[in-house]
C-alpha positions in Angstrom: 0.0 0.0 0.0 3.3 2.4 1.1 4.3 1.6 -2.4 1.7 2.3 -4.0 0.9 5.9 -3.1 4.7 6.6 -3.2 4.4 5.9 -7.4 0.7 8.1 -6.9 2.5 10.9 -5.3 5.6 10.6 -7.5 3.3 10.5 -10.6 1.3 13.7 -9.2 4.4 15.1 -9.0 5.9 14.8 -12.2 2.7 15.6 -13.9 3.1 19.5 -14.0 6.9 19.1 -15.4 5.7 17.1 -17.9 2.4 19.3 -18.7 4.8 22.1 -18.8 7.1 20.8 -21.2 4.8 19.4 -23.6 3.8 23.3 -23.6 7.5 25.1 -23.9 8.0 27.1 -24.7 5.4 29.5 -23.6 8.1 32.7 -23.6 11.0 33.8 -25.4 14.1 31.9 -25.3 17.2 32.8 -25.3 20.6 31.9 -27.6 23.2 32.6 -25.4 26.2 33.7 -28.1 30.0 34.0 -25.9 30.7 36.2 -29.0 30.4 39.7 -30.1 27.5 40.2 -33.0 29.2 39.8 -36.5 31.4 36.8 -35.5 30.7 32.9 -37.0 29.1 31.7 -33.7 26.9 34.7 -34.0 25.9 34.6 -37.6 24.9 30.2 -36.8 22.8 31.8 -34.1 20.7 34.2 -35.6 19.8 31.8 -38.8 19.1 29.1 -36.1 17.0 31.5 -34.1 15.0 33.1 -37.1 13.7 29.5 -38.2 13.4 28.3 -34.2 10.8 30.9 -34.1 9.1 30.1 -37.4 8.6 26.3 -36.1 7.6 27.0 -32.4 6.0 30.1 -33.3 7.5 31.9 -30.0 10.6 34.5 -29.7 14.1 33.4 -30.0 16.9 36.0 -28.9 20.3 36.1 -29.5 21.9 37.2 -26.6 25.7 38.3 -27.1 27.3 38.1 -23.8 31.2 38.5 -24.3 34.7 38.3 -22.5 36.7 35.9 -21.2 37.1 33.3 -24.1 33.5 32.8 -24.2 33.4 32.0 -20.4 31.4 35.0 -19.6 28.9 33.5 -22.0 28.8 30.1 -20.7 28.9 30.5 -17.4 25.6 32.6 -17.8 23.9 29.4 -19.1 25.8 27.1 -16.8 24.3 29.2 -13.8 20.7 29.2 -15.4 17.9 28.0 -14.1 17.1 24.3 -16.1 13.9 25.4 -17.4 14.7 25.2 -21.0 14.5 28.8 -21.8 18.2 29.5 -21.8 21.0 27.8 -24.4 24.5 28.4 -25.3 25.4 28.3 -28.8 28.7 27.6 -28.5 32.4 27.5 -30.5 35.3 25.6 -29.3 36.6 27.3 -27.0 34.1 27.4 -24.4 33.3 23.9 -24.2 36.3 21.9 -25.5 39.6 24.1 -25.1 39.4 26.6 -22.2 39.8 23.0 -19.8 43.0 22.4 -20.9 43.9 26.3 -21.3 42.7 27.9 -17.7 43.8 26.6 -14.2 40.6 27.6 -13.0 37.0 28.3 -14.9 34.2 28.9 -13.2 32.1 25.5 -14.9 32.6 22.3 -15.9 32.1 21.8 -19.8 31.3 18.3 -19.4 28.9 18.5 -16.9 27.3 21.7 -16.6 25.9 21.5 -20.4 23.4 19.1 -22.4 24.5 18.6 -25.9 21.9 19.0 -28.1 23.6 19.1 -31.9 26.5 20.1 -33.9 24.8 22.5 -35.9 27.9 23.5 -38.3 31.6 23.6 -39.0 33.9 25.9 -40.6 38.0 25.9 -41.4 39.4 28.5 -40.1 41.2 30.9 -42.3 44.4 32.7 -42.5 43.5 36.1 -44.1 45.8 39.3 -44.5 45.3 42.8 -46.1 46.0 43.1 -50.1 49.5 45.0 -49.1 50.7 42.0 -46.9 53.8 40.7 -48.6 53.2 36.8 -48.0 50.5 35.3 -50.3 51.4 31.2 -49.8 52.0 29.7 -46.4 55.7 28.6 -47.8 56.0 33.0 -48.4 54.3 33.3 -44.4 56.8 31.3 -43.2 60.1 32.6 -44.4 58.4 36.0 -43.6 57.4 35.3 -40.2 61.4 33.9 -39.4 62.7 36.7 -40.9 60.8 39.5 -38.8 57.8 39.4 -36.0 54.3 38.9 -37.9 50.9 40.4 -35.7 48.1 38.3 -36.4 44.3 39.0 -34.5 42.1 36.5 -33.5 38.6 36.7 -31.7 41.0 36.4 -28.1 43.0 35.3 -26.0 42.4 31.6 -25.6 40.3 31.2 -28.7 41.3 28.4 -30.9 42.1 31.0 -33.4 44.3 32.2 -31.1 46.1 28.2 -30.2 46.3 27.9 -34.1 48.6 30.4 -34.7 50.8 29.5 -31.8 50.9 25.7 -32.9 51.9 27.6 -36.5 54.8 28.8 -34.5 55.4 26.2 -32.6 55.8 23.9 -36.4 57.3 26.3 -38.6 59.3 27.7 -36.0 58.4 31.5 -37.0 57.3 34.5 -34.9 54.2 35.5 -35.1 52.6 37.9 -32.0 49.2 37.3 -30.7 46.8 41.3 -31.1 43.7 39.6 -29.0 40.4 41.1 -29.8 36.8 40.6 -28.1 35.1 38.7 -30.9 35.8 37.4 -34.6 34.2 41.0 -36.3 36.6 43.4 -34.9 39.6 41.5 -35.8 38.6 41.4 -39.2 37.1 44.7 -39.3 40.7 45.7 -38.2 42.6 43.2 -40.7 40.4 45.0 -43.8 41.4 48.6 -42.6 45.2 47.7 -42.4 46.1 48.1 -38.9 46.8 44.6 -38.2 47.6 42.8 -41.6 46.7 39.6 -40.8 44.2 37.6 -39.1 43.4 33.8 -38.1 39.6 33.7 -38.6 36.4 31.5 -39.1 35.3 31.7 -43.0 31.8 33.7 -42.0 33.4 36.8 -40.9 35.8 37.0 -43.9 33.9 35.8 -46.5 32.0 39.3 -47.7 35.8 41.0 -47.7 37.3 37.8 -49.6 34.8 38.2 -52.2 35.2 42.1 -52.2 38.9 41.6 -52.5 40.1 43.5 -49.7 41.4 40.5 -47.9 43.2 37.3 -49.6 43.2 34.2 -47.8 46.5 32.5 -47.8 45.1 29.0 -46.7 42.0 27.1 -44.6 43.3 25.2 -41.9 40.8 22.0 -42.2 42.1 19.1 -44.1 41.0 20.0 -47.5 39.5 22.7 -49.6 36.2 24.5 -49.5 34.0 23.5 -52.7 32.7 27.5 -52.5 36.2 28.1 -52.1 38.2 25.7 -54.1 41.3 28.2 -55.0 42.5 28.4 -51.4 45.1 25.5 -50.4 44.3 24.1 -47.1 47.3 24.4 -45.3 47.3 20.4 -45.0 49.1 20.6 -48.6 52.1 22.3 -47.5 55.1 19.9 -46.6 55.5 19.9 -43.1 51.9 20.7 -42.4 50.3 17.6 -43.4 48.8 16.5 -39.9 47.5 20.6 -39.5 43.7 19.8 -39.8 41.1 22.3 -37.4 37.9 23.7 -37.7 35.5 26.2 -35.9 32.2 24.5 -35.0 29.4 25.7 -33.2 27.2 23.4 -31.1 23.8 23.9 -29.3 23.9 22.8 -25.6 21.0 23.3 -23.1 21.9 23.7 -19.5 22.0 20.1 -17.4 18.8 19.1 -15.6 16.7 20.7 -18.0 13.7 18.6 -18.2 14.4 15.7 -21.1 11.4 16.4 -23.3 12.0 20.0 -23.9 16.1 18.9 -25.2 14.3 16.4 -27.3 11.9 18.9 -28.7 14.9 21.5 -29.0 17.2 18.8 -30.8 14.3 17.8 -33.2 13.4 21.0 -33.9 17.2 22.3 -34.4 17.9 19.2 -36.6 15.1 20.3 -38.8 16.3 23.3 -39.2 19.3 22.7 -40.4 17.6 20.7 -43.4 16.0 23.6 -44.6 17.0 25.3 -47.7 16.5 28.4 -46.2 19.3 27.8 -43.4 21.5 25.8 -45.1 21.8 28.2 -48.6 22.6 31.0 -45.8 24.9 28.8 -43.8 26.5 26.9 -47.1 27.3 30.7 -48.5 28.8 31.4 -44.8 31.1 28.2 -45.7 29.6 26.7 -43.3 28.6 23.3 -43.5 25.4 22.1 -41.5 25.6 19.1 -39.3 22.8 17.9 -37.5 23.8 15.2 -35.5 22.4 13.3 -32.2 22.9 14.6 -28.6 25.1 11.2 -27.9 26.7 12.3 -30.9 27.6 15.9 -30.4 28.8 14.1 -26.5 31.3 12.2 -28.2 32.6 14.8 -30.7 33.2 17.1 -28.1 35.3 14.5 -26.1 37.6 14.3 -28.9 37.8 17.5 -29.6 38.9 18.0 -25.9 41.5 15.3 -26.5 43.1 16.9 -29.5 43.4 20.4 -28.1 44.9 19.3 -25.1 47.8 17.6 -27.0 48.1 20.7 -29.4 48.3 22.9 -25.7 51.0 20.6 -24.9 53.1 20.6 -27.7 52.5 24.2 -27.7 53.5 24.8 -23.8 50.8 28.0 -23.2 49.2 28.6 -20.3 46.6 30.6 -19.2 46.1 32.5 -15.9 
């Protein structure tokens, strides 16, 4: 009899959770972004939120919340309440390098989040003014051991940022670090000369690559981009054949968040990213949509942990 109206009471318990999230959401949510508007993780965002609110028919909101390597930003969801209404649309950094960069961060990346789905991926991209002497990475390299190169990135800590070091740390050149807060203003910068070259995600770049007023010198992912198929991924260079990274940007709800609103989330995100509508926009970002499952998305995250922390290795930086 105990038994029995212990599974009652449990059952009336449960009842409003689940009566409230067969009915999420019933006000806006909110897309955390770690990023400043402009940047890759930003541009995934706002396509993802536009058709979001087309299928639920409710407010999504982009909500740019920067600093600290995208910590700022994730912490804010990690410290939300698990009621579905709050998401991080996140990068690398924040989920699958900062671990293995910071002594200290102020959440766990492995628990704290609830994968939902790789929504895209993108190589990263070294791009430099018109007037920048070096135009092939074997013409970067004997200029960067001749003299000190500046290259920006979207901060300190990025994976941007670890790229170019483990470019120095290979080719045994010089390059210096200019940190900015986001992708946009270190390209914004790279266009109007005052850094001359930058270590980017494609979205940011691609209007001024097709506007000529950056050149890309190489993508960093394995091969070349179909949409770009004159730049040489940087894989083709002897002595970078193992150099193989992208940006990606996943979709993570906070942990504990009831398990039918992530499954209608995941379903409804997946779907989106089979649309025309997103994809043409993502596909002319070169971005490639993913899509894949939560235990998926778990799993590719794990790896990608993996491989940063050997490339922070080899590299030897530390973060305070």
């Amino acid at each position: 009899m105990l038994r029995i109206l212990t599974t009652i009471g449990l059952c009336l318990l449960l009842a409003p959770a689940a009566a409230s999230a067969q009915q999420w959401p019933q006000r806006p949510v909110h897309l955390v972004v770690p990023y400043s508007a402009g940047g890759g993780t930003d541009i995934v965002a706002r396509v993802l939120a536009k058709q979001l609110g087309k299928t639920f028919g409710q407010t999504f909101v982009v909500e740019n919340r920067t600093g600290a390597s995208g910590m700022i930003g994730a912490e804010t969801v990690a410290r939300s309440d698990p009621d579905g209404y709050t998401f991080l649309v996140a990068s690398p950094a924040e989920i699958a390098l900062n671990q293995n960069l910071f002594p200290h961060i102020a959440y766990d990346p492995l628990h704290d989040f609830a994968p939902i789905t790789l929504l895209a991926w993108t190589p990263i991209v070294f791009a430099a003014h018109p007037s920048f002497p070096a135009t092939t990475v074997p013409e970067l390299v004997a200029l960067a051991r001749s003299r000190s190169v500046n290259f920006s990135t979207p901060g300190v800590g990025s994976p941007h940022y670890l790229i170019g070091e483990y470019f120095n740390a290979v080719a045994g050149t010089h390059m210096v670090h200019v940190p900015y807060r986001g992708a946009a203003p270190a390209v914004v910068d790279a266009v109007a000369g005052n850094v001359k070259l930058t270590i980017s995600g494609m979205p940011p770049v691609v209007p001024f690559l097709r506007a000529g007023k950056l050149k890309a010198i190489a993508v960093t992912s394995a091969h070349r981009l179909p949409i770009f198929p004159n730049i040489p991924a940087m894989a083709e260079t002897k002595g970078f054949e193992k150099f193989d990274f992208t940006n990606w940007f996943g979709l993570l709800g906070r942990s504990g968040t009831p398990q039918p609103i992530l499954d209608k989330m995941a379903k409804a995100t997946v779907a989106a990213l089979q649309t025309s509508s997103v994809r043409n926009i993502l596909t002319e970002q070169a971005a490639e949509p993913v899509g894949d499952t939560p235990a998926q998305f778990a799993q590719f995250i794990k790896d990608e942990s993996a491989k940063y922390a050997r490339v922070v290795k080899l590299t030897g930086i530390t973060m305070k």
